[in-house]
Every structure is written in C-alpha cells, then in structure tokens.
Biopython code that builds the backbone (N, CA, C, O; Angstrom):
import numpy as np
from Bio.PDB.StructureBuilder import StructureBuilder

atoms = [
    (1, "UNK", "N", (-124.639, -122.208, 56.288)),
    (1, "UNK", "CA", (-123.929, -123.042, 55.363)),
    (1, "UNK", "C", (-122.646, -122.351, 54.900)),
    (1, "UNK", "O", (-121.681, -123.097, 55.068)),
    (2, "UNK", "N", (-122.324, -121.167, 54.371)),
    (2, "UNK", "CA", (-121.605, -120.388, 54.133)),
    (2, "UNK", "C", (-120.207, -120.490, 54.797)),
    (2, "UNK", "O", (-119.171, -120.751, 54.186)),
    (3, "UNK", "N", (-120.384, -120.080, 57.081)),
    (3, "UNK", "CA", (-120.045, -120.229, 57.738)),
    (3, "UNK", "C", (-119.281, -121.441, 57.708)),
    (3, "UNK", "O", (-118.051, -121.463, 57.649)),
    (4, "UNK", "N", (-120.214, -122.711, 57.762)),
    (4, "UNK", "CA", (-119.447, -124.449, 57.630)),
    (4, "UNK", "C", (-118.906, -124.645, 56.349)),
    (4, "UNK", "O", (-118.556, -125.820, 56.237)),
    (5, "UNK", "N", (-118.793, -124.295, 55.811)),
    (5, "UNK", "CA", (-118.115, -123.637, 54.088)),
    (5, "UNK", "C", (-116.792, -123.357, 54.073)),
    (5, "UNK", "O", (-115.920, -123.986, 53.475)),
    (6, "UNK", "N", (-116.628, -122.087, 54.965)),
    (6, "UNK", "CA", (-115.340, -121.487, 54.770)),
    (6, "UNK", "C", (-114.740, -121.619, 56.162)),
    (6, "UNK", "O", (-114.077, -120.616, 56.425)),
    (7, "UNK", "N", (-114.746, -122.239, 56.838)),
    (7, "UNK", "CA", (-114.307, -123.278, 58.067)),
    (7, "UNK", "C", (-113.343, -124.127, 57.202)),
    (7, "UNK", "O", (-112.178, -123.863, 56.908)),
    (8, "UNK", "N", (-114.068, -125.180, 56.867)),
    (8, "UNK", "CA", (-113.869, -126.003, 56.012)),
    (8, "UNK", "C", (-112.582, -125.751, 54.872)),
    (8, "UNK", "O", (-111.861, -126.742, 54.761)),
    (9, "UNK", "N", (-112.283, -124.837, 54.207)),
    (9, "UNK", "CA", (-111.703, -124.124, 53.133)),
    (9, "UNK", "C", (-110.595, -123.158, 53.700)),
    (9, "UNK", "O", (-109.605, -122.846, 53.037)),
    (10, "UNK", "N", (-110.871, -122.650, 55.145)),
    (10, "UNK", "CA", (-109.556, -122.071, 55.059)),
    (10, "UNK", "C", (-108.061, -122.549, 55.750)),
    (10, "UNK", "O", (-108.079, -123.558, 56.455)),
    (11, "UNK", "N", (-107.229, -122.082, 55.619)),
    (11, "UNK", "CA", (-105.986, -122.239, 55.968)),
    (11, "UNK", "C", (-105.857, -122.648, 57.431)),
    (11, "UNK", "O", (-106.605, -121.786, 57.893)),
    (12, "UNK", "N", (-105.582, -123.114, 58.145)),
    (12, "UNK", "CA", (-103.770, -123.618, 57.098)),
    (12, "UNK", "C", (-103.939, -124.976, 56.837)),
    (12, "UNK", "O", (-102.992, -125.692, 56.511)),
    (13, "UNK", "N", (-105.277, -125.447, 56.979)),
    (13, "UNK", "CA", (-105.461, -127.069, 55.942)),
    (13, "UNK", "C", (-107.151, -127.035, 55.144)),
    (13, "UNK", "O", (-108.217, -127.534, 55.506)),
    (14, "UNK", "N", (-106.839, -126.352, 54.144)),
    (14, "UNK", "CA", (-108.385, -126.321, 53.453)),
    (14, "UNK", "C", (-108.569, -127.523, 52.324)),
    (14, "UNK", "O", (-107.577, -127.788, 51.645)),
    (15, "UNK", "N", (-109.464, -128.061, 52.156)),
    (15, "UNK", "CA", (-110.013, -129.022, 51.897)),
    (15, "UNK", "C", (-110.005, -128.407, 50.246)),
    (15, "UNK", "O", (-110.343, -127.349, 49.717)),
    (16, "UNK", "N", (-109.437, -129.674, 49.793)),
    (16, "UNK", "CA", (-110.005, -130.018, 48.297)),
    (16, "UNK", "C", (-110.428, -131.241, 47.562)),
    (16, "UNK", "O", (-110.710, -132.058, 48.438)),
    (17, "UNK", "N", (-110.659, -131.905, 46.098)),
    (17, "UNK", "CA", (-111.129, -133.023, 45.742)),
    (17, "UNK", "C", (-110.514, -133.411, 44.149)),
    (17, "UNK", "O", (-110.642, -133.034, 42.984)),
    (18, "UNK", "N", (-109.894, -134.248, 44.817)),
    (18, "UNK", "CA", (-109.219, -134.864, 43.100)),
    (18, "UNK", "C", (-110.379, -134.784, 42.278)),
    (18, "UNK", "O", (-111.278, -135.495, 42.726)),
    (19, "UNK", "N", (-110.710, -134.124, 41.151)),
    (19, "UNK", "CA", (-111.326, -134.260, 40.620)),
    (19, "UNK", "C", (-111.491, -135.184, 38.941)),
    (19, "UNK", "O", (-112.382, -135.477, 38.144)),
    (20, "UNK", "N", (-109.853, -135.375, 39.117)),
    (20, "UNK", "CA", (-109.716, -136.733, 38.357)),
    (20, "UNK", "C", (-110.665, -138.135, 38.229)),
    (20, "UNK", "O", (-111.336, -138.604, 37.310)),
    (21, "UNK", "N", (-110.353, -138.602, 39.739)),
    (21, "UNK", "CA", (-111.141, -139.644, 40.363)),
    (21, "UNK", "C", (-112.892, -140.044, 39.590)),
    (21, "UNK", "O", (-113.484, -140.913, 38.949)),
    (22, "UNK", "N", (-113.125, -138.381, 40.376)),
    (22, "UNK", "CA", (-114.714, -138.358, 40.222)),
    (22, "UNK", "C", (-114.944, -138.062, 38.553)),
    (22, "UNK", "O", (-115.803, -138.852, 38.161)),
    (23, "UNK", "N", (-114.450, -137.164, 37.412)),
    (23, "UNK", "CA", (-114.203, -137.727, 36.379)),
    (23, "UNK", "C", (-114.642, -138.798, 35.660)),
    (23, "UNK", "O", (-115.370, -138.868, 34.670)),
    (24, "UNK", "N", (-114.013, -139.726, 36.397)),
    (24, "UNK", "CA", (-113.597, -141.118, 35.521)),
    (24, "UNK", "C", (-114.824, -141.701, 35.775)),
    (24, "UNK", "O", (-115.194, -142.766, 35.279)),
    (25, "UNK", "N", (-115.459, -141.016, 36.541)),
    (25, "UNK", "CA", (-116.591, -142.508, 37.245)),
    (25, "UNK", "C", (-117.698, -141.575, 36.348)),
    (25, "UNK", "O", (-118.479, -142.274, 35.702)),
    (26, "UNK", "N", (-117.870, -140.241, 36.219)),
    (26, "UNK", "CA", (-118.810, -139.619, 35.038)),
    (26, "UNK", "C", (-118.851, -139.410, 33.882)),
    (26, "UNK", "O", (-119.789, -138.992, 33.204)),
    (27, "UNK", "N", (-117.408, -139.807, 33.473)),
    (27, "UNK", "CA", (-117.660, -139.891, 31.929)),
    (27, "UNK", "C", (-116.833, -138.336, 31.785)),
    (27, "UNK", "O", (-116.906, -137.305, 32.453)),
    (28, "UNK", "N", (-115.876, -138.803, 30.348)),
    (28, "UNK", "CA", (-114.729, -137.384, 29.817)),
    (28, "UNK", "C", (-116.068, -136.483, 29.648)),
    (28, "UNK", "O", (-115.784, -135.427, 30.213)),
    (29, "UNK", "N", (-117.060, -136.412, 29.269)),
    (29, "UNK", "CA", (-118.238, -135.479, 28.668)),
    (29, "UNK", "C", (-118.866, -134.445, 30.162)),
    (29, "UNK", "O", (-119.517, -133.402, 30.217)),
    (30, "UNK", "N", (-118.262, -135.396, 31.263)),
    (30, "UNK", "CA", (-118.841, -133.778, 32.738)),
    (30, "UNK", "C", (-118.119, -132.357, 32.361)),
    (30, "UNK", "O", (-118.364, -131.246, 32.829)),
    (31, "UNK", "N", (-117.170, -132.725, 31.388)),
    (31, "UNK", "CA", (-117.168, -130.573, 31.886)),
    (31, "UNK", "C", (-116.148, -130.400, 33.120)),
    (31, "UNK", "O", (-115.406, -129.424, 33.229)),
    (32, "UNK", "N", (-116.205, -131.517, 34.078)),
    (32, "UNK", "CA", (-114.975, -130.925, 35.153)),
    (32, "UNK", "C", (-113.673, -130.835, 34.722)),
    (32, "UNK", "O", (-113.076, -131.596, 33.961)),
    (33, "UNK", "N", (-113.163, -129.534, 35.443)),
    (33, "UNK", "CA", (-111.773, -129.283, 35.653)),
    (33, "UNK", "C", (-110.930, -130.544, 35.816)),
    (33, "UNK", "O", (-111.501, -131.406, 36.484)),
    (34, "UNK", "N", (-110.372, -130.693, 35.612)),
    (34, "UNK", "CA", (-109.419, -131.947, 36.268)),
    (34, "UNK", "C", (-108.158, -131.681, 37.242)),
    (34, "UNK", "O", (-107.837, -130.515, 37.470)),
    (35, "UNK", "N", (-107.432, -132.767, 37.826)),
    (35, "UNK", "CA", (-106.999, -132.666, 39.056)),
    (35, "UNK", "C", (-107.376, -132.092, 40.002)),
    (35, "UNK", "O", (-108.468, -131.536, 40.123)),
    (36, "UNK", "N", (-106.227, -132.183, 41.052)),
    (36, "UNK", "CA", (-106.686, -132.000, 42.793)),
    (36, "UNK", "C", (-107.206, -130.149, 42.569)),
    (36, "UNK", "O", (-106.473, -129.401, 41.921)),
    (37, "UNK", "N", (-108.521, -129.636, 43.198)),
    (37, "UNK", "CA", (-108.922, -128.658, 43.048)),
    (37, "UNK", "C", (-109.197, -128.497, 44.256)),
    (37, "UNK", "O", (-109.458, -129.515, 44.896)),
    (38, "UNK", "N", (-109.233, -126.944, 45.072)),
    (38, "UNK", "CA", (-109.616, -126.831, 46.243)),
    (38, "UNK", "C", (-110.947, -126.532, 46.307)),
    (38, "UNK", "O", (-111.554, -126.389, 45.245)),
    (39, "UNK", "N", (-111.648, -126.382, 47.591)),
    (39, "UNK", "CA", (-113.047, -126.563, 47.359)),
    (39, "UNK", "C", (-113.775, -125.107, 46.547)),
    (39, "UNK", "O", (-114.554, -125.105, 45.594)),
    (40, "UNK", "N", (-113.175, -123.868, 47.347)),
    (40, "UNK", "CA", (-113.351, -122.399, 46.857)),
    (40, "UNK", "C", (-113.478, -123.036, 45.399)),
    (40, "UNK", "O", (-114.446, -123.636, 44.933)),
    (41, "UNK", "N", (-112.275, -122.757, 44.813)),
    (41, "UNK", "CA", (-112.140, -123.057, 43.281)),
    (41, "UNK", "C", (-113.473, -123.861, 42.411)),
    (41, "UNK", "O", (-114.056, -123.470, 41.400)),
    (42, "UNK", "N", (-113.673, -125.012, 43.155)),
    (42, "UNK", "CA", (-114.673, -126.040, 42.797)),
    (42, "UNK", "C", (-116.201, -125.196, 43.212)),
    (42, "UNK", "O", (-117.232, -125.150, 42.541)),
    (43, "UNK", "N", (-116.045, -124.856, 43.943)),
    (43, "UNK", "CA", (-117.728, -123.751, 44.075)),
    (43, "UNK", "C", (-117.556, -122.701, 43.252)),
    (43, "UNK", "O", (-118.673, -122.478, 42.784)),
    (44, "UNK", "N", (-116.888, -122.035, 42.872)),
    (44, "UNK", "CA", (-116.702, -120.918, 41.815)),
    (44, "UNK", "C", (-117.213, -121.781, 40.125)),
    (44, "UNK", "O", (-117.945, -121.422, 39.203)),
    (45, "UNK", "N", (-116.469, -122.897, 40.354)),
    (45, "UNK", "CA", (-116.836, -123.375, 38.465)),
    (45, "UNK", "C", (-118.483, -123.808, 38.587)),
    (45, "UNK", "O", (-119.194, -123.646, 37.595)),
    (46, "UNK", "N", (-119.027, -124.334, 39.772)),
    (46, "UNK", "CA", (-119.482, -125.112, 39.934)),
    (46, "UNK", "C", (-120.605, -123.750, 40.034)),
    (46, "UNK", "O", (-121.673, -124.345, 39.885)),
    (47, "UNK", "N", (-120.921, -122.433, 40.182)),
    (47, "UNK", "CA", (-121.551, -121.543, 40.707)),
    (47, "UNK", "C", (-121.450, -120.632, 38.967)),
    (47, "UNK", "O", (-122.044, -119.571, 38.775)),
    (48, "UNK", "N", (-120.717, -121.226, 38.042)),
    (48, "UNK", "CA", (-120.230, -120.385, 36.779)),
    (48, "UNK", "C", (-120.965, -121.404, 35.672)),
    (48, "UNK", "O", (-120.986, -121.210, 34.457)),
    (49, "UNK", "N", (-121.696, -122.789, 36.541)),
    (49, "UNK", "CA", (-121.662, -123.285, 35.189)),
    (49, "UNK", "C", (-123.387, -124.394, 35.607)),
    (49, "UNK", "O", (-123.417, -125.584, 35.917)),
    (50, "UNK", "N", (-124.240, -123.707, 35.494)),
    (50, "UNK", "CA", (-125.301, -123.872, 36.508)),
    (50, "UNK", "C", (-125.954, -125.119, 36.149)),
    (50, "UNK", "O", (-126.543, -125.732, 37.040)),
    (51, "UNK", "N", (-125.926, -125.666, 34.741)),
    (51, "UNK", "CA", (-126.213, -126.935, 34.112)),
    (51, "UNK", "C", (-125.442, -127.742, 34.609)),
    (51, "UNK", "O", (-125.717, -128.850, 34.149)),
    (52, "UNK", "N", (-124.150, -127.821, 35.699)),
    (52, "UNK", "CA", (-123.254, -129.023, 35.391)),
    (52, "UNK", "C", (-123.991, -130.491, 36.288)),
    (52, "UNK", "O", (-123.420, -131.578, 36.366)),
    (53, "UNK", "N", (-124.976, -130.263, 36.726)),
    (53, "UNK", "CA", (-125.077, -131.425, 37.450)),
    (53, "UNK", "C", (-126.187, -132.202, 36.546)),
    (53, "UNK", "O", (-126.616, -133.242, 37.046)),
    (54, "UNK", "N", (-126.742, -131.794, 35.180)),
    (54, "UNK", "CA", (-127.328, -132.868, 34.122)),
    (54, "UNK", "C", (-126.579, -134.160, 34.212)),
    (54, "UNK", "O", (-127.113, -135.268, 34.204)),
    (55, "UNK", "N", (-125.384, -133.939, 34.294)),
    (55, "UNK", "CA", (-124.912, -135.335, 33.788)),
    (55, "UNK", "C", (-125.173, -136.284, 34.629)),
    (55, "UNK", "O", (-125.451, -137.380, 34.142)),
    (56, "UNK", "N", (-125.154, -136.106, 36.422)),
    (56, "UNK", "CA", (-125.128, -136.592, 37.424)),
    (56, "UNK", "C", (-126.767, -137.452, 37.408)),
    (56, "UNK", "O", (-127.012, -138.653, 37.521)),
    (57, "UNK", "N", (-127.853, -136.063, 37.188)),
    (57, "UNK", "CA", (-128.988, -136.735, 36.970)),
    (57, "UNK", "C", (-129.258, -137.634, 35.719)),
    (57, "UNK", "O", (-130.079, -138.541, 35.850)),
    (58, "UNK", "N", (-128.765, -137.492, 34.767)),
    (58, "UNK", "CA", (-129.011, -138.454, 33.589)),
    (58, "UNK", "C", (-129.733, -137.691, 32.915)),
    (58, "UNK", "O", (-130.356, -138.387, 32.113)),
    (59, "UNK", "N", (-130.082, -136.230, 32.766)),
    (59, "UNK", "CA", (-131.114, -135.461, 32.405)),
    (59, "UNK", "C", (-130.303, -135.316, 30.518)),
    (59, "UNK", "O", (-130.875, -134.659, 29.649)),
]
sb = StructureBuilder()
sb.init_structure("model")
sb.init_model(0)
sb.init_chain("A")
sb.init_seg("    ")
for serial, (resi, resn, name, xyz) in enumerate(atoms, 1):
    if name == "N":
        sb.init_residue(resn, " ", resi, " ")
    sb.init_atom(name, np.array(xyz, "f"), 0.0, 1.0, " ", f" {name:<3s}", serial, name[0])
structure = sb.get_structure()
C-alpha cells in the first residue's frame, strides 16, 4: 500500500483533493484543512488527528 501511495504522490504529477468540496458535503464542524491539499499533506493531518473520521461515521 505504501508503494501504490507514493506512486501516486510523486512528481512530476502527484495527486491531491480539494478539500473544500468534501467540506461542504460534511459539515464546517470536520476539522479539515481547507483547499486543494496534496495527498502526502492530507495523510500527515489525517495520521495527526486519529478521531477525524467520527464525523463520517455519525459516531
């Protein structure tokens, strides 16, 4: 996974995700960063903040 990870992420076209978008559809209360974020970046917050997917489940 790691491997298909950083494939994915590196140069010279690495993948990122408006995170605006997805945002709006979870509610100002997710905690995400906002705007276009690359994926690295987005696994780092996402690896810093181990509760963030409550909101997703409804927990």
């Amino acid at each position: 996974m790691d491997t298909a990870f950083a494939d994915l992420t590196c140069d010279p076209d690495p993948l990122s995700l408006d995170l605006d978008t997805l945002a709006g559809q979870l509610g100002d209360d997710s905690g995400l960063p906002g705007g276009v974020v690359a994926l690295p970046a987005l696994r780092q917050w996402l690896l810093e903040h181990p509760r963030c997917g409550t909101w997703y489940c409804g927990s």
